[in-house]
N, C-alpha and C positions, 0 to 999 in steps of 0.2 A: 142919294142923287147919283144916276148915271153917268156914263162921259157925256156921254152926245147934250143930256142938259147940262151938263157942268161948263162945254167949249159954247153951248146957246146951239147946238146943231140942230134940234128939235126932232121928232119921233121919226124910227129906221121907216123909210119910205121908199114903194116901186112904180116908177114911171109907166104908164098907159097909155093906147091911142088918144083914152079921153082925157090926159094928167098924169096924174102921184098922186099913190092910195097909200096909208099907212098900212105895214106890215099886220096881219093878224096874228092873233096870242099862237093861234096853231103854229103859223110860219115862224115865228118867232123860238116857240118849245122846239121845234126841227130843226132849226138854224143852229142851237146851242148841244144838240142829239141828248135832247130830255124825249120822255115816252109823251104821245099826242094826249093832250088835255091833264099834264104832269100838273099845272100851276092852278088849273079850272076850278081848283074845292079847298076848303081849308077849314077849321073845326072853328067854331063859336059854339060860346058857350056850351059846350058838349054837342054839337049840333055840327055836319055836314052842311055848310053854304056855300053857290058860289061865288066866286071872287070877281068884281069890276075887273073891265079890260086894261085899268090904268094901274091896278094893283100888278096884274098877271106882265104886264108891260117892267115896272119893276124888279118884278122877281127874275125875268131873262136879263133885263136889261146889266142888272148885280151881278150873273152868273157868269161861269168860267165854261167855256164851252166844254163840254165831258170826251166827245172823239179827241181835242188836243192834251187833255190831261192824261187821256190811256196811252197816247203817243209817247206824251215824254216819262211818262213811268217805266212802258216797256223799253224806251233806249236806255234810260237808267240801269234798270237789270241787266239788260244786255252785254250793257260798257264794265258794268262790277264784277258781271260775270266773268267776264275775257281778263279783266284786270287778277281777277282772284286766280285764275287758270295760270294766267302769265308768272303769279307768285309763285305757284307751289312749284312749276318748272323750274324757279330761280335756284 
């Protein structure tokens, strides 16, 4: 279960002239910087099928967006770097 249903917030939605549409799986895959149609297929029984949009909904919805985990890896290296330079100086 996601946040948004775990708080009752119910599905990521965008305001229109005509209302609030629910996000699409696409929007969705791009939002989190998964490749387009990442969540779209999945194997049964040995078989390529694709996946309901409530599935493909869950699987972003679980996810960690990937441009902010490259972020914080590369200041990780970064900081260990400078820190390891700083030592051998010492």
């Amino acid at each position: 279960m996601n946040l948004c249903n775990r708080l009752h917030l119910g599905p990521p939605l965008v305001p229109t002239s005509k209302g609030v549409r629910r996000l699409t799986p696409l929007e969705r895959e791009r939002l989190q910087g998964f490749p387009d149609d990442w969540t779209r297929w999945t194997l049964r029984n040995g078989r390529e099928v694709e996946q309901s949009d409530s599935a493909r909904d869950r699987q972003t919805g679980n996810a960690v967006a990937v441009p902010v985990i490259e972020w914080a890896v590369r200041r990780i290296v970064a900081v260990s770097a400078a820190l390891s330079g700083s030592e051998a100086a010492a």
